[in-house]
KESEPA-446517 format. One record per residue (C-alpha): x, y, z. Coordinates in nm, 4 decimals, decimal comma. Each point is the difference from the previous one (the first is absolute). Layout:
+----------+----------+----------+
:       px :       py :       pz :
+----------+----------+----------+
:        X :        Y :        Z :
...
+----------+----------+----------+
***
This chain:
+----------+----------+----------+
:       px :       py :       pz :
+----------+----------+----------+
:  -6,5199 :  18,3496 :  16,9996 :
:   0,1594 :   0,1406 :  -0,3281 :
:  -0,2054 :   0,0234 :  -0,3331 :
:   0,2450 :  -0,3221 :  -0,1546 :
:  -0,0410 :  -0,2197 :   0,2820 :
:  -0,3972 :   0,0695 :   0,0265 :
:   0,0011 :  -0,1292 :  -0,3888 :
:   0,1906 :  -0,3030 :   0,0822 :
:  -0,2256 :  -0,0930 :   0,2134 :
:  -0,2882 :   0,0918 :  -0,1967 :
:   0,1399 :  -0,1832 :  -0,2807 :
:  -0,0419 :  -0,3225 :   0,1990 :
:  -0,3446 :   0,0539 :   0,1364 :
:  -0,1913 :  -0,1904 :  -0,2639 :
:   0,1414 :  -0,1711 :  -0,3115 :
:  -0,2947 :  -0,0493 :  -0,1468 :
:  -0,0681 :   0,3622 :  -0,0477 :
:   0,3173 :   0,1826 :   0,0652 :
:   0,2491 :  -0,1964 :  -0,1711 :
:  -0,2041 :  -0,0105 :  -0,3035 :
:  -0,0071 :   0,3579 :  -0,0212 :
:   0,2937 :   0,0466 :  -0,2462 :
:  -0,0883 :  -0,2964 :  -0,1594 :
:  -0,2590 :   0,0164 :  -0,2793 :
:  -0,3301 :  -0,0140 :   0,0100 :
:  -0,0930 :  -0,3361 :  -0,1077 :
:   0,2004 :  -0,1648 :   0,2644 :
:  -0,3196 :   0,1299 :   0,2332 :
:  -0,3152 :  -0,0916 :  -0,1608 :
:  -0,2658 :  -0,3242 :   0,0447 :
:  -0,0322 :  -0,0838 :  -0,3677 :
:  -0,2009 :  -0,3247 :  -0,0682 :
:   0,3819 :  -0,1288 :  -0,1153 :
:   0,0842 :   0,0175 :   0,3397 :
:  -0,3320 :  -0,1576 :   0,0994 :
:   0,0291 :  -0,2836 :  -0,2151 :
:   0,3432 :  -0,0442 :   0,0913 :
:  -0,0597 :  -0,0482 :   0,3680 :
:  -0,2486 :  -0,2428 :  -0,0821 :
:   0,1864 :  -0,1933 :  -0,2086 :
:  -0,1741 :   0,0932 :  -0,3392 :
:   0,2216 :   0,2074 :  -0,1978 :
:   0,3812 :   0,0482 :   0,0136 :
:   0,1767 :   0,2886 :   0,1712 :
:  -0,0468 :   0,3540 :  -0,1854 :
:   0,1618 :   0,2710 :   0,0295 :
:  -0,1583 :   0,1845 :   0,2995 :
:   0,0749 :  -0,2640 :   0,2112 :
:   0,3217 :   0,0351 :   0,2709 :
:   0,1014 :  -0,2844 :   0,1516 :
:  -0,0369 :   0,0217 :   0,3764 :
:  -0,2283 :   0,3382 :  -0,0013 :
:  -0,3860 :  -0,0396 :  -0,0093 :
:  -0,1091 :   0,2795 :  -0,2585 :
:  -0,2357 :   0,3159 :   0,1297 :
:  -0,3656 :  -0,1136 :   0,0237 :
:  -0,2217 :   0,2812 :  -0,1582 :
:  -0,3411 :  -0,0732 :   0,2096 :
:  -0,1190 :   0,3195 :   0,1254 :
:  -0,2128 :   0,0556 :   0,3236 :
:  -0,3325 :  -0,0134 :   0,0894 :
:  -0,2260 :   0,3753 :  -0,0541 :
:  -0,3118 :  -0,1784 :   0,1865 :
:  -0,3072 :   0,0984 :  -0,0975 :
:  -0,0250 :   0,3826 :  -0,2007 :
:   0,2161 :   0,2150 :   0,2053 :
:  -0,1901 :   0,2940 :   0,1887 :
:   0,2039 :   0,3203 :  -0,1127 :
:   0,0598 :   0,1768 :   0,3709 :
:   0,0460 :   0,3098 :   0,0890 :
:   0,4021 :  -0,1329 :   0,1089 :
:   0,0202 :  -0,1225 :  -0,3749 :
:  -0,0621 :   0,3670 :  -0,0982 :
:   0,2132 :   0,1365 :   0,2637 :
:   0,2744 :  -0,2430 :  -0,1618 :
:  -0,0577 :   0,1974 :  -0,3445 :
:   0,0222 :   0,3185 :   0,1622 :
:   0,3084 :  -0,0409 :   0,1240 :
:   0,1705 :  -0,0515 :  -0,2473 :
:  -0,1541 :   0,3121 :  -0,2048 :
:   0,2195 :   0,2861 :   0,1501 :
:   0,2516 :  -0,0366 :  -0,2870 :
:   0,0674 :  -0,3635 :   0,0502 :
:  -0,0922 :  -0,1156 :  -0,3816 :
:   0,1237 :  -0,0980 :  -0,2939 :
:   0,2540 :  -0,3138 :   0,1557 :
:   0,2518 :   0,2246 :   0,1466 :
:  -0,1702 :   0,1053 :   0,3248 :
:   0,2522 :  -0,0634 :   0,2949 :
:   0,2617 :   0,0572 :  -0,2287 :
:   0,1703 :   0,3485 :   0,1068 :
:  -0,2845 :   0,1275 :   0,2283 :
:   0,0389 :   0,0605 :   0,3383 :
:   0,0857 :  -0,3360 :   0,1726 :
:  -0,2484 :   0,0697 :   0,3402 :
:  -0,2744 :   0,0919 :  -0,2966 :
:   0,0325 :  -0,3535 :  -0,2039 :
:   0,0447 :  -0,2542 :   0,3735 :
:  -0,3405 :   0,1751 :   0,0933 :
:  -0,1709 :  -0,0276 :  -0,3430 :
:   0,1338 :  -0,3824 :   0,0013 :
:  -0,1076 :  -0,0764 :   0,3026 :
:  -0,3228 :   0,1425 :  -0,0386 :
:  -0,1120 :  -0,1688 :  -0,3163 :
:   0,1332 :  -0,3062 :   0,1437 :
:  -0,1927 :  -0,0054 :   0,2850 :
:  -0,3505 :   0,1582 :  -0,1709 :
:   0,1018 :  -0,3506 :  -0,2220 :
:  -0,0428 :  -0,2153 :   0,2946 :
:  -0,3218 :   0,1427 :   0,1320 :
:  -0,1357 :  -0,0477 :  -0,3586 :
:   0,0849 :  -0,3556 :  -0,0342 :
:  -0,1091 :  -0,0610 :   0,3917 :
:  -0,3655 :   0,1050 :  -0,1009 :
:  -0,0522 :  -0,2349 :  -0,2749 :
:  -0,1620 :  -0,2986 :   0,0970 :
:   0,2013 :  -0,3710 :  -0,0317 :
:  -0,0908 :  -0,2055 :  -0,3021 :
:  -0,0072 :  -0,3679 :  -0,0397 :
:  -0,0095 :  -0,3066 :  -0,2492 :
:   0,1430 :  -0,2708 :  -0,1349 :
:   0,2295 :   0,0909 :  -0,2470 :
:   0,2032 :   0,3115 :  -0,0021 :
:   0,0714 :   0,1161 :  -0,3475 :
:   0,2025 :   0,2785 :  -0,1271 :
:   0,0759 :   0,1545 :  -0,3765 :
:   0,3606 :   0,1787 :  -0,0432 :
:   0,1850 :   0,1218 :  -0,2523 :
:   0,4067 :   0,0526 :  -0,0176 :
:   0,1876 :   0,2151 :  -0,2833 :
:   0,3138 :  -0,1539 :  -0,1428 :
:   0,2589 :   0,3432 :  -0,0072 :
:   0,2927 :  -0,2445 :  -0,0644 :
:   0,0291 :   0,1712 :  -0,3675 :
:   0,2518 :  -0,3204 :  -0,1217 :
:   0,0910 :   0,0742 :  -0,3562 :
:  -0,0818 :  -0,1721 :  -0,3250 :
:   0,3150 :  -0,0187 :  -0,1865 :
:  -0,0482 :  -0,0953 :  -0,3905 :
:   0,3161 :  -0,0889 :  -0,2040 :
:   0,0595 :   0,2948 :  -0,2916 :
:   0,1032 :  -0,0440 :  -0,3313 :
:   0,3773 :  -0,1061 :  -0,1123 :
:   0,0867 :  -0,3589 :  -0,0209 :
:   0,2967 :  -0,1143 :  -0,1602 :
:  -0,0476 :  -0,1623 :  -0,3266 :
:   0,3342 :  -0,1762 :   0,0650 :
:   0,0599 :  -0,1433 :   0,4024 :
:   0,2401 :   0,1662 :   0,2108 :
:   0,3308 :  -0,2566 :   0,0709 :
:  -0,0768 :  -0,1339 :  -0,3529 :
:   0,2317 :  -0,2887 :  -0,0058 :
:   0,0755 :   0,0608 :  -0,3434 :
:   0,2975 :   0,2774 :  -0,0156 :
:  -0,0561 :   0,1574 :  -0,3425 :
:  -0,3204 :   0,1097 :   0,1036 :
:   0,0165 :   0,2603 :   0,2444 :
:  -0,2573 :   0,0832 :   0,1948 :
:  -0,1846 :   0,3647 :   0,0012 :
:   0,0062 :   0,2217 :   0,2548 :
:  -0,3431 :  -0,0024 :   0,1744 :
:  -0,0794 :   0,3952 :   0,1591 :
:  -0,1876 :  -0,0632 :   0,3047 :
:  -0,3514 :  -0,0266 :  -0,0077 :
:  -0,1942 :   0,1918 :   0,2813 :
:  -0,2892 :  -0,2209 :   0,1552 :
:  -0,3336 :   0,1291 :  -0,0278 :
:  -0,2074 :  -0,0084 :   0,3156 :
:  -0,3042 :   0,1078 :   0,1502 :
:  -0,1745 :   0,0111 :   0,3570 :
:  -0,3470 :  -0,0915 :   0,1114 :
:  -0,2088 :   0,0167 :   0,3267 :
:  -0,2235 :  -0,2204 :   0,0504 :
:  -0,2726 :  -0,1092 :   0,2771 :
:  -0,2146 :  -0,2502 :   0,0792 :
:  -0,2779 :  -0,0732 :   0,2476 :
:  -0,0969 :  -0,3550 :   0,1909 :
:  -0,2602 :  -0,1220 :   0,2525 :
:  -0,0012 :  -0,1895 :   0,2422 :
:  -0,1974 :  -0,2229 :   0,2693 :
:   0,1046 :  -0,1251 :   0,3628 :
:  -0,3083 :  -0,2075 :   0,1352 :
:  -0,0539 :  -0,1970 :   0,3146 :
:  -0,0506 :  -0,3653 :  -0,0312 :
:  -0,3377 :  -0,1106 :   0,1289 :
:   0,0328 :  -0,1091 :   0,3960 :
:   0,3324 :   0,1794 :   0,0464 :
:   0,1649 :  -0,2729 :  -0,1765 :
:   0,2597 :   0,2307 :  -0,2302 :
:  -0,0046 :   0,2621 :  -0,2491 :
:  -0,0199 :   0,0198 :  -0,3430 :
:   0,1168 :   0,2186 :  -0,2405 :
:  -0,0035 :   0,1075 :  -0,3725 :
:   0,1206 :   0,2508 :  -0,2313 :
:  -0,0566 :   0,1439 :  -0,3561 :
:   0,2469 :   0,1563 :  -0,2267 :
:   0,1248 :   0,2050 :  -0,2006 :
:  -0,3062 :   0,2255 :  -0,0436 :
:  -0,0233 :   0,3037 :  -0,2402 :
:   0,3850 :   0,0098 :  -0,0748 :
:   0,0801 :   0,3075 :  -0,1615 :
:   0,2993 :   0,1791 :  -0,1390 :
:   0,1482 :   0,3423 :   0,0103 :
:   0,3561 :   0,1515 :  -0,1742 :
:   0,1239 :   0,3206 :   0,1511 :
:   0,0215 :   0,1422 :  -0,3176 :
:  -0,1448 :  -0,0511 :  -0,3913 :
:   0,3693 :  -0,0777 :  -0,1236 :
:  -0,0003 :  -0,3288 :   0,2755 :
:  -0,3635 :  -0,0636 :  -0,1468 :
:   0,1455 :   0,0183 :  -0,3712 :
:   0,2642 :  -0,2019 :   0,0443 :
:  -0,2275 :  -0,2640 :   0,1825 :
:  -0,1796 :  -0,0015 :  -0,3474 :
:   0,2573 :  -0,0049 :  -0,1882 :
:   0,1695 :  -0,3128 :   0,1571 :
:  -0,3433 :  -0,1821 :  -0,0373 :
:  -0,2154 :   0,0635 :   0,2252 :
:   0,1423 :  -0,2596 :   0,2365 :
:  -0,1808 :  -0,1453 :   0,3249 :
:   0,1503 :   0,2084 :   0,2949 :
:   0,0805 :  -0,1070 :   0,3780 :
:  -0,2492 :   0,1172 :   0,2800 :
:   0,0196 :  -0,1090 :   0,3505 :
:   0,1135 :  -0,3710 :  -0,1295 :
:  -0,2002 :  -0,0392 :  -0,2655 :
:  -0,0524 :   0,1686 :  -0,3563 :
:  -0,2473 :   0,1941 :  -0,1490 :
:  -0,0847 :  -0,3140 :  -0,1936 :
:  -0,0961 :  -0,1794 :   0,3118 :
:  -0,3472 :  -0,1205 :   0,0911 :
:  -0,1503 :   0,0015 :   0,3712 :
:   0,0708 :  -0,3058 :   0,1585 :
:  -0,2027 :  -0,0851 :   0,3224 :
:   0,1864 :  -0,2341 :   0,2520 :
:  -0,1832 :  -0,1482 :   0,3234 :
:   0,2054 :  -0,1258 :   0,2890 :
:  -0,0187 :  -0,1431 :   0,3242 :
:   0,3672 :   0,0273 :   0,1360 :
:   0,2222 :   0,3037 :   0,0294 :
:  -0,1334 :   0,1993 :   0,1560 :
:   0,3148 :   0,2016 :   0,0503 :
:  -0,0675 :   0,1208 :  -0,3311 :
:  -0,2856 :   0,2476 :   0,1381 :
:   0,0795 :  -0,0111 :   0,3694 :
:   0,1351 :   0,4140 :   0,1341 :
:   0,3201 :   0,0569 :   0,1236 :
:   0,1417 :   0,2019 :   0,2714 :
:   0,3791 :   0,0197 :   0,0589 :
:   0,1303 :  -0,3881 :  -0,0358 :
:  -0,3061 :  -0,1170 :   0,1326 :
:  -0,2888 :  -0,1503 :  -0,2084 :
:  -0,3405 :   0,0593 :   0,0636 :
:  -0,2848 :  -0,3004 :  -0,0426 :
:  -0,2521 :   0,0826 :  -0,1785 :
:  -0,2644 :  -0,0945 :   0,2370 :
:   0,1253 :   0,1812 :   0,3035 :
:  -0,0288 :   0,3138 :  -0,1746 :
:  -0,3262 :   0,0862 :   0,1399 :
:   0,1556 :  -0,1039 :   0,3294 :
:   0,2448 :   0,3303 :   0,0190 :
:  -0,0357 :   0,1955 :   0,3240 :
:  -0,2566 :   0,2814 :  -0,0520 :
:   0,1382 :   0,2829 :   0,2040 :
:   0,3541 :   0,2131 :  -0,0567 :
:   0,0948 :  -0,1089 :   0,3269 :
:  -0,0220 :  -0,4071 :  -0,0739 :
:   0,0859 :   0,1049 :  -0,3850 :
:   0,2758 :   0,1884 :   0,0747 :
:   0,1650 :  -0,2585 :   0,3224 :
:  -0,0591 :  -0,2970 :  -0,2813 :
:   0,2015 :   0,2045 :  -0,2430 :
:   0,2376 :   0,1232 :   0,2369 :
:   0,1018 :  -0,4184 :   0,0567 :
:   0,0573 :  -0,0654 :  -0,3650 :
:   0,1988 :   0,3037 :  -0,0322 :
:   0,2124 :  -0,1122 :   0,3064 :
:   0,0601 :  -0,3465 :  -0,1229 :
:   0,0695 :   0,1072 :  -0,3584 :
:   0,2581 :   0,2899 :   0,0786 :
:   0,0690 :  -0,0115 :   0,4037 :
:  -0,2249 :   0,2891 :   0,0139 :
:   0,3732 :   0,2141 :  -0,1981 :
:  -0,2401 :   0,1313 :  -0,3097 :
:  -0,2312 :   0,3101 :  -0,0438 :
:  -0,3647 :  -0,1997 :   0,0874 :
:  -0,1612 :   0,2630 :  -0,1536 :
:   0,1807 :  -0,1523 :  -0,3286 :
:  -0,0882 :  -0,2972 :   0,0895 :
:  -0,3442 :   0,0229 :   0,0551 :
:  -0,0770 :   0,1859 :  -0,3416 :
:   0,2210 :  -0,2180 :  -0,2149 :
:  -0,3069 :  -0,2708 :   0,0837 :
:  -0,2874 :   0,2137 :   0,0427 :
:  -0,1420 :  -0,0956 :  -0,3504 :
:   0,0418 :  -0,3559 :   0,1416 :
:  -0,2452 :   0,0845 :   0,2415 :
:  -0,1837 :   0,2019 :  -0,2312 :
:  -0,1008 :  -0,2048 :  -0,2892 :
:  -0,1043 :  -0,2975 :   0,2315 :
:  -0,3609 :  -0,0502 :   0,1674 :
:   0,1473 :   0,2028 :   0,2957 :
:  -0,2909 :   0,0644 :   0,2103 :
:  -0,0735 :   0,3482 :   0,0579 :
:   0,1510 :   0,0836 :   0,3272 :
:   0,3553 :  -0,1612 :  -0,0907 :
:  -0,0310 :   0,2220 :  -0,3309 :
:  -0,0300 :   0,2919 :   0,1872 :
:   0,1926 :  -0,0752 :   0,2729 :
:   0,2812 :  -0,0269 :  -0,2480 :
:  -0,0808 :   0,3530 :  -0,1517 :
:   0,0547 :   0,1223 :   0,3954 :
:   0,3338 :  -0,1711 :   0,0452 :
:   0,0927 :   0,1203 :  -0,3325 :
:  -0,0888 :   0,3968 :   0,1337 :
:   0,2354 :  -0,0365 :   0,2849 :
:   0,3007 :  -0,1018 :  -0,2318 :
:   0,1812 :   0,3149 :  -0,1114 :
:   0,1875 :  -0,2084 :  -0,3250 :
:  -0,3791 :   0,0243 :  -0,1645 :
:  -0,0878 :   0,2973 :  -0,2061 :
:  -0,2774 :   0,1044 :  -0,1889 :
:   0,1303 :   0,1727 :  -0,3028 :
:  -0,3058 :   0,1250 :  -0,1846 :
:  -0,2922 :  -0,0622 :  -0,1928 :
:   0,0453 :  -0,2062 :  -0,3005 :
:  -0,1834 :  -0,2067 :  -0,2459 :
:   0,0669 :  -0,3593 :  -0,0663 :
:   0,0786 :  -0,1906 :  -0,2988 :
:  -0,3705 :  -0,0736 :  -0,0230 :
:  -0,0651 :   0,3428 :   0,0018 :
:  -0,1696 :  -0,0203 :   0,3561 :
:   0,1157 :   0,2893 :   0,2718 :
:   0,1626 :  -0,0441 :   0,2715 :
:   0,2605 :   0,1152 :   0,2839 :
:   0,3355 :  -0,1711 :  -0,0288 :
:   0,1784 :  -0,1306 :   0,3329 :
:   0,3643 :  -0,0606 :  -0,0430 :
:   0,2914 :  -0,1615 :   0,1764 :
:   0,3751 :   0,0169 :  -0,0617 :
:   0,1191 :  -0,3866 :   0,0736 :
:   0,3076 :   0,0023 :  -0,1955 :
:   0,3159 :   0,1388 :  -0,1928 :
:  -0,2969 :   0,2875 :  -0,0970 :
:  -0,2522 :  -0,3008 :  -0,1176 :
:  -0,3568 :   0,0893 :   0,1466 :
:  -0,2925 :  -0,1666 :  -0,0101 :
:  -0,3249 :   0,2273 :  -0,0471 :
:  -0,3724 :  -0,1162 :   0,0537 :
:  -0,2787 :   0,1920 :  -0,1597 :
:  -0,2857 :  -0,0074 :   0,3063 :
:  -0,3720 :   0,1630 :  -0,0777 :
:  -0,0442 :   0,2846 :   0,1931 :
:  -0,4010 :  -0,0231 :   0,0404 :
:   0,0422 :  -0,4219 :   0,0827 :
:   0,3215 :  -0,0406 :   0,0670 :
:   0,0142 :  -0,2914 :  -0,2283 :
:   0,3813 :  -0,1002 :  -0,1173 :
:  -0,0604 :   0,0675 :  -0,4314 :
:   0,3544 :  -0,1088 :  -0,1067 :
:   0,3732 :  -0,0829 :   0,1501 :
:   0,3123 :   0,1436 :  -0,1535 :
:   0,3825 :  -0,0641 :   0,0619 :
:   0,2072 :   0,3405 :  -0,1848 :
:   0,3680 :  -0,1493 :  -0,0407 :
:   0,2657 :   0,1888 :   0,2033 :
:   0,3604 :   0,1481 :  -0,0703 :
:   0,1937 :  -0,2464 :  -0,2522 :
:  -0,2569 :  -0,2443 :  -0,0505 :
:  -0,0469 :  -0,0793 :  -0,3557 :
:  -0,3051 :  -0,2597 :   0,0511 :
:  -0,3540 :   0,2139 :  -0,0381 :
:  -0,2363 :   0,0114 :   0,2497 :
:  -0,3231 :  -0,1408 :   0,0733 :
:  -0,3456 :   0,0884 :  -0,0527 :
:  -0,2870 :  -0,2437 :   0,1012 :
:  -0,3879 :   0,2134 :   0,0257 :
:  -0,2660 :  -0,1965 :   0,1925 :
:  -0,2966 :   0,0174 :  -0,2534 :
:  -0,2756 :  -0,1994 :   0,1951 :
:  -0,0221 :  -0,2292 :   0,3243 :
:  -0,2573 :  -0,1144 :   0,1848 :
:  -0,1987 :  -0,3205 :   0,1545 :
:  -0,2100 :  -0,2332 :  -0,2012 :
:  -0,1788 :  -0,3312 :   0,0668 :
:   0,2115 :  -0,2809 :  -0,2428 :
:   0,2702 :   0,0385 :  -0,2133 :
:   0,0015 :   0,1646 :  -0,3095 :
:  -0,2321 :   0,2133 :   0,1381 :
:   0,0707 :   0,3815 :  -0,0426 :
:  -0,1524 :   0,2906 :   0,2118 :
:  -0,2235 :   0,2240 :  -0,1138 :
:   0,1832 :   0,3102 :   0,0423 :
+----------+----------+----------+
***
């Protein structure tokens, strides 16, 4: 199958993630906007398509403290024979990278397959996205006309305005939100709550964006659907639960059978194989499709034998490279796994090499796509006993 035709089909795997990914990044995050506007409570914003559910940003269980193995170290080690820096696999010997991916993938899977399965009622999780859309700020300059242009009166002729240049400036931003998916009492629903924005904060790419900021005021600036002005705003719901339920391919994931996946790579891997079949007619790199929801998987209460079991299927695909050791935006290290899905856009998850733990999820815009990227970093998750609970570590 040619390289084209592979991307066509790609490109129709999964609207809610590939489509989106020359699109910018608000149209993919769960603001409490879009929260409030599936429950009725607030109009439409701006990071809400019609038709497409956003990305959920609940990351997956870690269990209790994980045990740091002697495979967790192995998966550190292999990537230490000139495999740093976020460009291993990049020009090195392709036989040298498949083995050093396959290997940390698989010393991955035996790390999460030791720790032991946690429980409770609510599963909560802390994430934080970075806005890279850079829109400008454009301020009118100096030079209106003391007499109208098209004056109606013909003896007065109107001056010749030079054209003014706008001034702009760009800003980053990012912001963080929790969140809370609880069982009902009795097995009688779920319910769910959120809080956000949380420590919103602002940065320009260079001192002349940050002077001209000041110089136009100081104004309120746009992160992730809100402003920096905004305040946290918690919303609790009982309905829509779309809004937090994974996907993989087309398909939609309930929230309660999470913890229901199969356990082993064979029943993982056969249940994955069926959704890939009825999604593409079994025409599309699996592989690909497998790793375009593997932080689906991943930042859900997976138990840990589908977690790992994922990590195994993920080994055998050879689309998946690691390419180095990095640090995150949080300034946590980690090994990068990468993807190409499509047009050169790849999506890259940051994975702890001593728990295996999935520490953020990034989509790197491909060849002619002017949208940015996306960066969401999975700060804190865990189970606690009620909502509004939060872990202790």
């Amino acid at each position: 199958m040619k390289q084209n035709e592979l991307d066509s089909v790609i490109n129709a795997l999964k609207p809610a993630v590939v489509d989106e990914l020359a699109n910018a990044a608000y149209e993919r995050r769960p603001d409490t906007s879009l929260v409030r506007a599936r429950t009725g409570t607030a109009p439409v914003g701006r990071g809400l398509v019609p038709g497409r559910r956003p990305v959920r940003r609940l990351a997956f269980a870690t269990g209790a403290t994980a045990v740091v193995t002697a495979t967790a170290v192995l998966a550190a080690g292999v990537l230490s024979r000139g495999h740093d820096g976020g460009t291993a696999g990049n020009g090195t010997a392709g036989r040298q990278e498949a083995i050093d991916t396959r290997a940390f993938l698989l010393a991955s899977a035996e790390t999460i397959a030791k720790q032991p399965a946690a429980h409770g009622t609510c599963w909560y999780s802390r994430t934080r996205t970075w806005d890279d859309h850079l829109a400008p700020f454009q301020k009118p300059g100096p030079g209106v006309s003391p007499v109208p242009q098209g004056s109606p009166n013909p003896q007065v002729k109107s001056p010749r305005i030079p054209p003014v240049k706008p001034q702009t400036f760009q800003a980053r931003g990012a912001s963080s939100d929790e969140s809370w998916a609880c069982a009902l009492p009795g097995e009688t629903g779920m319910r769910f709550r959120s809080r956000l924005p949380l420590d919103v904060q602002v940065t320009f790419p260079t001192k002349r964006d940050e002077a001209a900021w000041r110089a136009a005021g100081s104004p309120p600036l746009n992160v992730n659907g809100f402003t920096t002005a905004s305040k946290p705003v918690t919303t609790t719901y009982d309905k829509g639960s779309h809004l937090v339920n994974p996907d993989i391919g087309r398909h939609e994931i309930e929230w309660k059978t999470i913890a229901k996946l199969p356990t082993t790579k064979s029943g993982l891997e056969g249940y994955l194989r069926k959704l890939w079949r009825e999604d593409t007619k079994g025409r599309a790199d699996f592989g690909k499709y497998v790793f375009v929801s593997a932080s689906e998987l991943l930042r859900t209460p997976t138990i840990p034998g589908t977690r790992a079991s994922l990590y195994r299927i993920l080994a055998d695909s050879p689309s998946v490279h690691v390419t180095g050791r990095i640090k995150d935006r949080e300034g946590r290290s980690g090994v990068a796994v990468s993807a190409q899905v499509l047009d050169g856009v790849a999506i890259r998850l940051t994975v702890d090499p001593v728990t295996a733990q999935l520490l953020d999820y990034e989509q790197l815009p491909g060849t002619g796509k002017n949208g940015p990227g996306q960066y969401i970093a999975y700060e804190r998750q865990g189970w606690v006993n009620k909502i509004g609970a939060v872990p202790a570590s």
